[in-house]
mmCIF file as gemmi writes it, N, C-alpha and C atoms, coordinates in Angstrom:
data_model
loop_
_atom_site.group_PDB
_atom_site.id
_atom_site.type_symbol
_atom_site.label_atom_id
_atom_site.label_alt_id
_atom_site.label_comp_id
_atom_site.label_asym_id
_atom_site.label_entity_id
_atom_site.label_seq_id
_atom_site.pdbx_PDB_ins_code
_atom_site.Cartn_x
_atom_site.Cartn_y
_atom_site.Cartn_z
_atom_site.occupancy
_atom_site.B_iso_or_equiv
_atom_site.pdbx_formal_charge
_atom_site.auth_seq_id
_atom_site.auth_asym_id
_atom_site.pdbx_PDB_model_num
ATOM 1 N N . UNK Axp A 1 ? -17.344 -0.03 -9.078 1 0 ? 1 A 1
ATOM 2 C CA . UNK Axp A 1 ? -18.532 0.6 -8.576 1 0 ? 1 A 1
ATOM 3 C C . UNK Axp A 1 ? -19.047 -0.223 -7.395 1 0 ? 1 A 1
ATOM 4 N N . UNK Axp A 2 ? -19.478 0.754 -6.633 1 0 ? 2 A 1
ATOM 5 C CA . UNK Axp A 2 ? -20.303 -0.32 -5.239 1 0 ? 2 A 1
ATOM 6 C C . UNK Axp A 2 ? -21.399 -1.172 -5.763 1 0 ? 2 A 1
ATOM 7 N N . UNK Axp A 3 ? -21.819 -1.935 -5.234 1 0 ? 3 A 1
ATOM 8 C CA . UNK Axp A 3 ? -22.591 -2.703 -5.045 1 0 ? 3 A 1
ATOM 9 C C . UNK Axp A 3 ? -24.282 -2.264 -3.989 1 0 ? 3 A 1
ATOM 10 N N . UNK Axp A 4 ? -25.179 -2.447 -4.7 1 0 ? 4 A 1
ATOM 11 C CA . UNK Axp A 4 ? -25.717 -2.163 -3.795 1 0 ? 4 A 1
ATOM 12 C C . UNK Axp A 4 ? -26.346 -3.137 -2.38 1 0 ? 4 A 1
ATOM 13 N N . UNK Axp A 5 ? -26.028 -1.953 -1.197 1 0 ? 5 A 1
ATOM 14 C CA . UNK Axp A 5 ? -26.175 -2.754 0.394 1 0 ? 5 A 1
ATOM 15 C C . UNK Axp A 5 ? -25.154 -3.126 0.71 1 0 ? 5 A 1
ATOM 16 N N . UNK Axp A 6 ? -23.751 -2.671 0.204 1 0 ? 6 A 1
ATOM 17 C CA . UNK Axp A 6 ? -22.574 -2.438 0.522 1 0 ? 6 A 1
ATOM 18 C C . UNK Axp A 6 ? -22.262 -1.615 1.491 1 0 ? 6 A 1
ATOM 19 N N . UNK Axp A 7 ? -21.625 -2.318 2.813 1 0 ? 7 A 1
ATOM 20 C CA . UNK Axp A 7 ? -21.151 -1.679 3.916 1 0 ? 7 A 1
ATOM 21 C C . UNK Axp A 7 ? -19.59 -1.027 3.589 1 0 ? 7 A 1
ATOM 22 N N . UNK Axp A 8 ? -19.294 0.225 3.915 1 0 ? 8 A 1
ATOM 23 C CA . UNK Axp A 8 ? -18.133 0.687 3.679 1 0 ? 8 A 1
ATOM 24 C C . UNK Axp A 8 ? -17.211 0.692 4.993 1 0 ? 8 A 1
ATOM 25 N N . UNK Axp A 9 ? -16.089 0.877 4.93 1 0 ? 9 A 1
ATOM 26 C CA . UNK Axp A 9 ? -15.349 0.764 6.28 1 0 ? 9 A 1
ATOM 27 C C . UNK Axp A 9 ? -14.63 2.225 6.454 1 0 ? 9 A 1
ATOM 28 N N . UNK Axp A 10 ? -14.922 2.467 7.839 1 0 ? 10 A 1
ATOM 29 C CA . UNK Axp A 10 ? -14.857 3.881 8.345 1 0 ? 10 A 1
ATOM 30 C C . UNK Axp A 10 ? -13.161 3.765 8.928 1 0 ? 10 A 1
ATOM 31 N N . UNK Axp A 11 ? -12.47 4.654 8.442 1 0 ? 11 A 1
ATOM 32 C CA . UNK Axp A 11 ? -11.444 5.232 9.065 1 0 ? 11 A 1
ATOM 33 C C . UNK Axp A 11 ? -11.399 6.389 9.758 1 0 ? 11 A 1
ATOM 34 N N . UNK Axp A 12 ? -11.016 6.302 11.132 1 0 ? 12 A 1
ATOM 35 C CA . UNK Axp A 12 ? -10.536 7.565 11.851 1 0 ? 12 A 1
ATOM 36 C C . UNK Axp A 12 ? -9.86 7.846 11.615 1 0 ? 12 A 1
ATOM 37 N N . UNK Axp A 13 ? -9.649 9.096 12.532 1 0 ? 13 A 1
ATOM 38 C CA . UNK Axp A 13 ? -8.725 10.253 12.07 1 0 ? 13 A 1
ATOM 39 C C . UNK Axp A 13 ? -7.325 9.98 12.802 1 0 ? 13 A 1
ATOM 40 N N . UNK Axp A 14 ? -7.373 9.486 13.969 1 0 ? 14 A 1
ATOM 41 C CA . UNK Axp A 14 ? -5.723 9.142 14.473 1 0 ? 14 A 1
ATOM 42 C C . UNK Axp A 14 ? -5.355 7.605 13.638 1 0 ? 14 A 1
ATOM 43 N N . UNK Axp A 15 ? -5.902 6.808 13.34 1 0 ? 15 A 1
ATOM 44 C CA . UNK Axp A 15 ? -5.759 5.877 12.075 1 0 ? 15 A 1
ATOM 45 C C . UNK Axp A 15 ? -4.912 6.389 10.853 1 0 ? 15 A 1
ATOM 46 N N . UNK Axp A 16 ? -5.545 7.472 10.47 1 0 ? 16 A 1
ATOM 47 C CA . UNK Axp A 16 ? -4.781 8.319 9.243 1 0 ? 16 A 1
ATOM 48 C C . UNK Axp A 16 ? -3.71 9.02 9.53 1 0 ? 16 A 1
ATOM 49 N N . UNK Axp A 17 ? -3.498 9.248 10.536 1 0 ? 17 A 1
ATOM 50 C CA . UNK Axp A 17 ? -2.873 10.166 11.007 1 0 ? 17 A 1
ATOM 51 C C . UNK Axp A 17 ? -1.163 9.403 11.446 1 0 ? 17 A 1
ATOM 52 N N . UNK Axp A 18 ? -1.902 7.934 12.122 1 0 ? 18 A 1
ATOM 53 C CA . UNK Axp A 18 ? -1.106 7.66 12.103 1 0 ? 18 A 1
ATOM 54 C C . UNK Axp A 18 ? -0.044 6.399 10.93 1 0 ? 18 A 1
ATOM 55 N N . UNK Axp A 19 ? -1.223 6.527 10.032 1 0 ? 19 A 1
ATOM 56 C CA . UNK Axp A 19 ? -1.003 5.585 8.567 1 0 ? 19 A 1
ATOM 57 C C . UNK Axp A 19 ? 0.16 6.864 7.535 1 0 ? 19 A 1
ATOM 58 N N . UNK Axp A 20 ? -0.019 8.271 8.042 1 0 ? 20 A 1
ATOM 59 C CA . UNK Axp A 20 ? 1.056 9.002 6.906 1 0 ? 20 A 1
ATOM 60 C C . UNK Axp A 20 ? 2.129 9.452 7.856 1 0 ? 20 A 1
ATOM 61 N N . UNK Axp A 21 ? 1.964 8.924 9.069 1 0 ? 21 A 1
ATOM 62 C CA . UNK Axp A 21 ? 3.528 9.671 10.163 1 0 ? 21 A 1
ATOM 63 C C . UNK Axp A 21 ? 4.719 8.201 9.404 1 0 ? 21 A 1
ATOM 64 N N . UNK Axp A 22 ? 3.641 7.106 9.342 1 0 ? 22 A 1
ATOM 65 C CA . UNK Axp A 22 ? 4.558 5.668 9.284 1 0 ? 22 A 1
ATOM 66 C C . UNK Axp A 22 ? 5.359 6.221 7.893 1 0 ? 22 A 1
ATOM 67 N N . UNK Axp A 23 ? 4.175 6.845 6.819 1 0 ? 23 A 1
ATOM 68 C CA . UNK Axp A 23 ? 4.531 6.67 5.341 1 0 ? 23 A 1
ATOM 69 C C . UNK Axp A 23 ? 5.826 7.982 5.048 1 0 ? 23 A 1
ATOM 70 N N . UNK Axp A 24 ? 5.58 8.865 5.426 1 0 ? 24 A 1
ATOM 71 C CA . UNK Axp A 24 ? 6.197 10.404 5.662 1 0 ? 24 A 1
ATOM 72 C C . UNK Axp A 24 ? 7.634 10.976 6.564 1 0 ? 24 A 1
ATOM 73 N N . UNK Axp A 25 ? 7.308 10.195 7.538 1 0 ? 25 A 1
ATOM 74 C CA . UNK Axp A 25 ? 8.586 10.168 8.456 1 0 ? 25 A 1
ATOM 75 C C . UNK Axp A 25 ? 9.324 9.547 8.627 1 0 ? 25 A 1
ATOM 76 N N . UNK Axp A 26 ? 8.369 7.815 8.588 1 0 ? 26 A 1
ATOM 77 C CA . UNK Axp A 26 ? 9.176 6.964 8.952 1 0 ? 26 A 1
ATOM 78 C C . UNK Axp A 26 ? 9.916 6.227 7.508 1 0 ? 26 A 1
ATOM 79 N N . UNK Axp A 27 ? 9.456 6.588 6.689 1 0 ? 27 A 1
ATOM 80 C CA . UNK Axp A 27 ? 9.234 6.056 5.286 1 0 ? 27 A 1
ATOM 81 C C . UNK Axp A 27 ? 9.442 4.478 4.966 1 0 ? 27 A 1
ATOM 82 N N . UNK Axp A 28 ? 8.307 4.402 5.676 1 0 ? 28 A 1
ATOM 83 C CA . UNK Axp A 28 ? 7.828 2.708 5.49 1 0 ? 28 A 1
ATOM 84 C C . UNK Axp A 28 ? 6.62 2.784 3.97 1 0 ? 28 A 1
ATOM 85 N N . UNK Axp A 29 ? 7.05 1.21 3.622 1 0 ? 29 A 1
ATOM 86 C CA . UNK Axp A 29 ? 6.195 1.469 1.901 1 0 ? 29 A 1
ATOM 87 C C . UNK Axp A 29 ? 4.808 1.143 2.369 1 0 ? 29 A 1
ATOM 88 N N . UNK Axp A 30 ? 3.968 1.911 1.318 1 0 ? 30 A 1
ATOM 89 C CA . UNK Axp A 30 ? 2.45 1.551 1.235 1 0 ? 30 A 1
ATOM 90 C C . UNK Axp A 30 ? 1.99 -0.025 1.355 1 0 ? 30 A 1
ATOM 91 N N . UNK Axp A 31 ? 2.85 -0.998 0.508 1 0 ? 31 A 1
ATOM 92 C CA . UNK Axp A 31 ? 2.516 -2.298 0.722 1 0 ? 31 A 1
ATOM 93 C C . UNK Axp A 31 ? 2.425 -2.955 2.336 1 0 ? 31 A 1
ATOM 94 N N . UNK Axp A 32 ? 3.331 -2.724 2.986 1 0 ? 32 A 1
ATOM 95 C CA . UNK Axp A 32 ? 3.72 -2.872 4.671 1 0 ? 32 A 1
ATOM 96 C C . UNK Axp A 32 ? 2.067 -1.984 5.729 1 0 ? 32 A 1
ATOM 97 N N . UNK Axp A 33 ? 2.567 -1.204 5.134 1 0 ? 33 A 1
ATOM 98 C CA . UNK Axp A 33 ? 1.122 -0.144 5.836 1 0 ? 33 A 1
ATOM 99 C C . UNK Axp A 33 ? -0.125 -0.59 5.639 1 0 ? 33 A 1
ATOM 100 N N . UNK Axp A 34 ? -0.044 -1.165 4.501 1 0 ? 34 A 1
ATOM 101 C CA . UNK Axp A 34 ? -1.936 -1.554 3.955 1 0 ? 34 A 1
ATOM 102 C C . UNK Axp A 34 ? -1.627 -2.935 4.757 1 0 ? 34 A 1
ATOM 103 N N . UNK Axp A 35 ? -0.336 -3.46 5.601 1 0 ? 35 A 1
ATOM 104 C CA . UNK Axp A 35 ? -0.878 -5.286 5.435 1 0 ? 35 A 1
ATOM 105 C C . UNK Axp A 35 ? -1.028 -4.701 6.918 1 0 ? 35 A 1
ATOM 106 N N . UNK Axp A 36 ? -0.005 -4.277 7.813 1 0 ? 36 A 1
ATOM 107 C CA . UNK Axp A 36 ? 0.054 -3.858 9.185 1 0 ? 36 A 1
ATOM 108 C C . UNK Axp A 36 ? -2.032 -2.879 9.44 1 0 ? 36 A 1
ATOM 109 N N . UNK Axp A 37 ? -2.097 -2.078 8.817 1 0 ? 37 A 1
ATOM 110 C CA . UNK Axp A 37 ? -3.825 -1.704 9.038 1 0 ? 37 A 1
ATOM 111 C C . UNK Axp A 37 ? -5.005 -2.427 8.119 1 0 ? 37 A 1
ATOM 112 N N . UNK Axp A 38 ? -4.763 -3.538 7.876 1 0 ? 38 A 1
ATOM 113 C CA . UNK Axp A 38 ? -5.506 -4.602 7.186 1 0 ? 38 A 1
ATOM 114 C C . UNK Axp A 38 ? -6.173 -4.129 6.252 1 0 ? 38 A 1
ATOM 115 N N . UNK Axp A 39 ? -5.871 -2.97 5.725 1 0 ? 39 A 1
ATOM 116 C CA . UNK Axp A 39 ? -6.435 -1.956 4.601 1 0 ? 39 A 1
ATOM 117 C C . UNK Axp A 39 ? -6.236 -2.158 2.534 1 0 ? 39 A 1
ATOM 118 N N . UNK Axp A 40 ? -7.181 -1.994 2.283 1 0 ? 40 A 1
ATOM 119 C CA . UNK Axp A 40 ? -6.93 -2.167 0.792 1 0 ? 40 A 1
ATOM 120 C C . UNK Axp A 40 ? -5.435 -1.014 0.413 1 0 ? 40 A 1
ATOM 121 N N . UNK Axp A 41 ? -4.956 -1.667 -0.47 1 0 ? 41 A 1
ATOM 122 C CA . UNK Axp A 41 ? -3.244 -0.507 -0.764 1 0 ? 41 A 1
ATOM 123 C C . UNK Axp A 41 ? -3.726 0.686 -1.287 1 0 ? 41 A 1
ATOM 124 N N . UNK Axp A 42 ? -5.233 0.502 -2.384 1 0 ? 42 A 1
ATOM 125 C CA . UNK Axp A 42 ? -5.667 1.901 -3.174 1 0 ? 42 A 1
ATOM 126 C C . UNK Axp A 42 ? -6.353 3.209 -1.796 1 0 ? 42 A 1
ATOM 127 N N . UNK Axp A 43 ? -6.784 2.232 -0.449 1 0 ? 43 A 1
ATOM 128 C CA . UNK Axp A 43 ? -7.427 3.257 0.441 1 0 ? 43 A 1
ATOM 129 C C . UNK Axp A 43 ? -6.14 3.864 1.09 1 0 ? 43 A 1
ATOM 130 N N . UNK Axp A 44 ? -5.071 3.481 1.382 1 0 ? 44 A 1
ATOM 131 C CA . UNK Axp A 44 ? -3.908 4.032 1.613 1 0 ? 44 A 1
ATOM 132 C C . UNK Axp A 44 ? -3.181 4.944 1.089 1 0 ? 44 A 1
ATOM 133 N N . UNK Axp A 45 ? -2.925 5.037 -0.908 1 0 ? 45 A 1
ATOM 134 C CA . UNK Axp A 45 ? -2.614 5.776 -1.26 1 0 ? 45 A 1
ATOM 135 C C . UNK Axp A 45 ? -3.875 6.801 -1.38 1 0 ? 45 A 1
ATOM 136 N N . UNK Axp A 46 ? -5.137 6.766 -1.112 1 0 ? 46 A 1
ATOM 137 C CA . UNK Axp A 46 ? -6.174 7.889 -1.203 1 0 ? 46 A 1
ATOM 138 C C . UNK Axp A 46 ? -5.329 8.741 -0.147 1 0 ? 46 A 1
ATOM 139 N N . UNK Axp A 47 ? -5.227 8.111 0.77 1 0 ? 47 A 1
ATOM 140 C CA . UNK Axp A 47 ? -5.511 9.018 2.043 1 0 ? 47 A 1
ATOM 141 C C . UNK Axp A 47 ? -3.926 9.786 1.678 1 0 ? 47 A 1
ATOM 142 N N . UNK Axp A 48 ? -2.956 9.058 1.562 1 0 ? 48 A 1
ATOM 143 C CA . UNK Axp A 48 ? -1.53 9.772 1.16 1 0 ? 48 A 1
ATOM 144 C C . UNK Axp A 48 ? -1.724 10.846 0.486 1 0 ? 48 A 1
ATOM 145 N N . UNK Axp A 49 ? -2.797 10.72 -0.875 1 0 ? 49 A 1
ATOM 146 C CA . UNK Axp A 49 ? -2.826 11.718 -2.209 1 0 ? 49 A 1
ATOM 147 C C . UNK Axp A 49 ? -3.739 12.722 -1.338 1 0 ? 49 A 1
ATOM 148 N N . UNK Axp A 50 ? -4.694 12.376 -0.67 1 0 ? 50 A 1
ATOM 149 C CA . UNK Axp A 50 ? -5.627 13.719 0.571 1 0 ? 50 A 1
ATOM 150 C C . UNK Axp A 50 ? -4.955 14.546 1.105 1 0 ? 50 A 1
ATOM 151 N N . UNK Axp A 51 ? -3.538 13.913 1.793 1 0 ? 51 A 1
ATOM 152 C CA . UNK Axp A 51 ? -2.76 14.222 2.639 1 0 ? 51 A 1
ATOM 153 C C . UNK Axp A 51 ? -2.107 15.61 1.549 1 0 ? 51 A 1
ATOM 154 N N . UNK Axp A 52 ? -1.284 14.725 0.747 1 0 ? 52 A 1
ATOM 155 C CA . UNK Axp A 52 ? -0.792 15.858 -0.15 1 0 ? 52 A 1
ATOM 156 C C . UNK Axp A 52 ? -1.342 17.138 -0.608 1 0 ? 52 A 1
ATOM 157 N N . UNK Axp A 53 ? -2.694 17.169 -0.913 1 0 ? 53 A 1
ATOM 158 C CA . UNK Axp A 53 ? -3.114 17.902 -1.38 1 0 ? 53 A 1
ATOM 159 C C . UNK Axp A 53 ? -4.231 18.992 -0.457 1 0 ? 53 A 1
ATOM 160 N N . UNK Axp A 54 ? -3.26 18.997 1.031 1 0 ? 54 A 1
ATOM 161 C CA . UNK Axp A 54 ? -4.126 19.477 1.798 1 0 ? 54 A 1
ATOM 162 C C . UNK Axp A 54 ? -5.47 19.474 2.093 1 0 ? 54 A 1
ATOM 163 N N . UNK Axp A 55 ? -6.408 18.643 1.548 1 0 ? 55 A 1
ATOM 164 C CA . UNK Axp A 55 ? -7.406 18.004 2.051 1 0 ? 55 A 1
ATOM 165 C C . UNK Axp A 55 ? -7.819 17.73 3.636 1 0 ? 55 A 1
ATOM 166 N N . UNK Axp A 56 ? -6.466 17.241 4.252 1 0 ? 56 A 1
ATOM 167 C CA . UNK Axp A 56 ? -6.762 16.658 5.642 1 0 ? 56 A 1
ATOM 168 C C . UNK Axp A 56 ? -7.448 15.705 5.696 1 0 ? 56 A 1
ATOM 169 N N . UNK Axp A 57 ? -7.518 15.33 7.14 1 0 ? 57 A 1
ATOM 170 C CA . UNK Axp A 57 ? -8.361 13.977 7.115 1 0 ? 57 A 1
ATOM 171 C C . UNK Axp A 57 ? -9.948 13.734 7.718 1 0 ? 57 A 1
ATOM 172 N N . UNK Axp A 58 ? -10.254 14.625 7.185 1 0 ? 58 A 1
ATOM 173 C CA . UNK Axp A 58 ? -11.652 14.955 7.293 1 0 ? 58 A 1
ATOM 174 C C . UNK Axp A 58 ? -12.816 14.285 6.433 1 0 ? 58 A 1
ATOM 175 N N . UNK Axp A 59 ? -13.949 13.941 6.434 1 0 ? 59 A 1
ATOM 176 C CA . UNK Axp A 59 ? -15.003 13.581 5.534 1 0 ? 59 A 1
ATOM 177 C C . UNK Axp A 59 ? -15.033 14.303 5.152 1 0 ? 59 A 1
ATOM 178 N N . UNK Axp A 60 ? -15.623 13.952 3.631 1 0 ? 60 A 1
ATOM 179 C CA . UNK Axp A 60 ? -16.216 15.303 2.54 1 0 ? 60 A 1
ATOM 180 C C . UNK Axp A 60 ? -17.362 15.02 2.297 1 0 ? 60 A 1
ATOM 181 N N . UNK Axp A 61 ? -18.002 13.967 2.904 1 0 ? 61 A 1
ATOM 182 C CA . UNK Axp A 61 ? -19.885 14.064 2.706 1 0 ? 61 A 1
ATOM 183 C C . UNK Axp A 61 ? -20.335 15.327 3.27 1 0 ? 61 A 1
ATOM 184 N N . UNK Axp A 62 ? -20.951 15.183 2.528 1 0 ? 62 A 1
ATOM 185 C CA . UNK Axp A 62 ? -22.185 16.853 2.868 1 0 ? 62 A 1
ATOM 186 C C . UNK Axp A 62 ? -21.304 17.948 3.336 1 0 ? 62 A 1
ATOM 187 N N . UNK Axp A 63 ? -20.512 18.363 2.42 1 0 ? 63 A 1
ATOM 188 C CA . UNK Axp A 63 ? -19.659 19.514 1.966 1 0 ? 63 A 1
ATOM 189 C C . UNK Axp A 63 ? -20.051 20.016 1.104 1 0 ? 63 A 1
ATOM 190 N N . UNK Axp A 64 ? -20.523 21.055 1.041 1 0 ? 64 A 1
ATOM 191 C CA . UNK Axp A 64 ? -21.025 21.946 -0.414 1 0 ? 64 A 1
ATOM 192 C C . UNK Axp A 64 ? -19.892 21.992 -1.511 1 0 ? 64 A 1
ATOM 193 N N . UNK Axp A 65 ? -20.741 21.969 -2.636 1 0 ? 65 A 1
ATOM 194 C CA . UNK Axp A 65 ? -19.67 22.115 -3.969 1 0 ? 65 A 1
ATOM 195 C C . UNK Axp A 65 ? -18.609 23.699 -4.053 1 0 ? 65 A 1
ATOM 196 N N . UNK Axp A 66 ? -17.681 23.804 -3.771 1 0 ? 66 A 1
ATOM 197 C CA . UNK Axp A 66 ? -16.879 25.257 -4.274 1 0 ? 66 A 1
ATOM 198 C C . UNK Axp A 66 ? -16.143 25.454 -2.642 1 0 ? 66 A 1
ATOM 199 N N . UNK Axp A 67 ? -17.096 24.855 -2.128 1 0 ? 67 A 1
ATOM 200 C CA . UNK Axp A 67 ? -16.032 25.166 -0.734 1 0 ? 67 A 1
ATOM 201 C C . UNK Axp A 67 ? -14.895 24.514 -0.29 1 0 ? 67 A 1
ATOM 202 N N . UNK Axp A 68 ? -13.856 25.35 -0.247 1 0 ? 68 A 1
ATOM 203 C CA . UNK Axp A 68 ? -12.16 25.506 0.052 1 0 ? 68 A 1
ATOM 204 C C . UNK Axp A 68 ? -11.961 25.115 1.654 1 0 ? 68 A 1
ATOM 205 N N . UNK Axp A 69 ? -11.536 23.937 1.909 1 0 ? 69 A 1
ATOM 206 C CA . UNK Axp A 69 ? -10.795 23.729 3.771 1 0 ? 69 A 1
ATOM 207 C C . UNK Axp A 69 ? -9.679 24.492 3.322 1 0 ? 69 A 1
ATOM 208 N N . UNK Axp A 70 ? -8.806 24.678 4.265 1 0 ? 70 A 1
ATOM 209 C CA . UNK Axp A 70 ? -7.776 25.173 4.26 1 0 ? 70 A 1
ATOM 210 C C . UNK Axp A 70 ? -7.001 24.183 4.641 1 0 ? 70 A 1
ATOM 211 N N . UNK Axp A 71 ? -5.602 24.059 4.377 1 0 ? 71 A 1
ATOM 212 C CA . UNK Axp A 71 ? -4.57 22.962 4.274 1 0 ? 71 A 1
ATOM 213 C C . UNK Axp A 71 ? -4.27 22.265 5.963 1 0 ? 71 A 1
ATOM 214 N N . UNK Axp A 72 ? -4.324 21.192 6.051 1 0 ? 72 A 1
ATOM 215 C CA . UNK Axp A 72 ? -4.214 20.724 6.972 1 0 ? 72 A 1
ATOM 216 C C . UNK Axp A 72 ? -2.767 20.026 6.952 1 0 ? 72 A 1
ATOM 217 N N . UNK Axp A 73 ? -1.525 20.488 8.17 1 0 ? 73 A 1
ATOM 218 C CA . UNK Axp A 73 ? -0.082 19.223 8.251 1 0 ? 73 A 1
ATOM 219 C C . UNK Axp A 73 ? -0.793 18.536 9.346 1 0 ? 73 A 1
ATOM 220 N N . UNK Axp A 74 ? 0.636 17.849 9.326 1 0 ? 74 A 1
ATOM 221 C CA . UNK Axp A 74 ? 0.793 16.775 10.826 1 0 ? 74 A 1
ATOM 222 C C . UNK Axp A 74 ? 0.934 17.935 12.224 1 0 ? 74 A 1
ATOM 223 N N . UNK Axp A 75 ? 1.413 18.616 11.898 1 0 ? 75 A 1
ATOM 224 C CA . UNK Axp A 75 ? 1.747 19.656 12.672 1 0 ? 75 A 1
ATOM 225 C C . UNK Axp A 75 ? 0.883 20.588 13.751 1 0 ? 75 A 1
ATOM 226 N N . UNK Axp A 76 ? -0.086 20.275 12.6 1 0 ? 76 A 1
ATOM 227 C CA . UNK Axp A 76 ? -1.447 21.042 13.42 1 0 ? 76 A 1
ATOM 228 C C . UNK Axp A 76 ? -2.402 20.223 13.973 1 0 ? 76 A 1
ATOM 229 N N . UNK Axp A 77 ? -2.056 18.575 13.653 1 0 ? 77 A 1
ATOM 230 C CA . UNK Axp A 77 ? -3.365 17.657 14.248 1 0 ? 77 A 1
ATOM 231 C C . UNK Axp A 77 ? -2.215 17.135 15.624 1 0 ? 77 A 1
ATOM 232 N N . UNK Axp A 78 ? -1.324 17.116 15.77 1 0 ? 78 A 1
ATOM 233 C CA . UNK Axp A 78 ? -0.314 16.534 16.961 1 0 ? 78 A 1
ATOM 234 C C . UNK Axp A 78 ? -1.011 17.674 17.662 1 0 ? 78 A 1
């Protein structure tokens, strides 16, 4: 659980984008990826399991409850 007055660390979107081309295409392991973007390994596989599940790499703050994005690839953010 956070802490409170805990600063969180913001990832962009070509960051992610380019953290699942490494994991997906190039098939380099999560351990390598989290040390190369100085990233915790569990924020890496989030973004992998987002990825999968068509999520995209979008924020979900202040997204209403029930509402559906539609599936986001690599395909459509290149």
């Amino acid at each position: 659980m956070a802490k409170k007055g805990q600063k969180f660390q913001k990832i962009n979107v070509e960051m992610k984008l380019e953290i699942c081309k490494r994991h997906f295409e190039e098939y380099q392991p999560e351990s390598i990826i989290s040390k190369d973007f100085n990233l915790p390994i569990g924020t890496v596989r989030t973004i992998f399991n987002n990825y999968k599940k068509g999520y995209g790499f979008e924020r979900k703050k202040g997204v209403k409850k029930g509402y559906k994005r539609k599936p986001v690839s690599l395909e459509d953010l290149s």
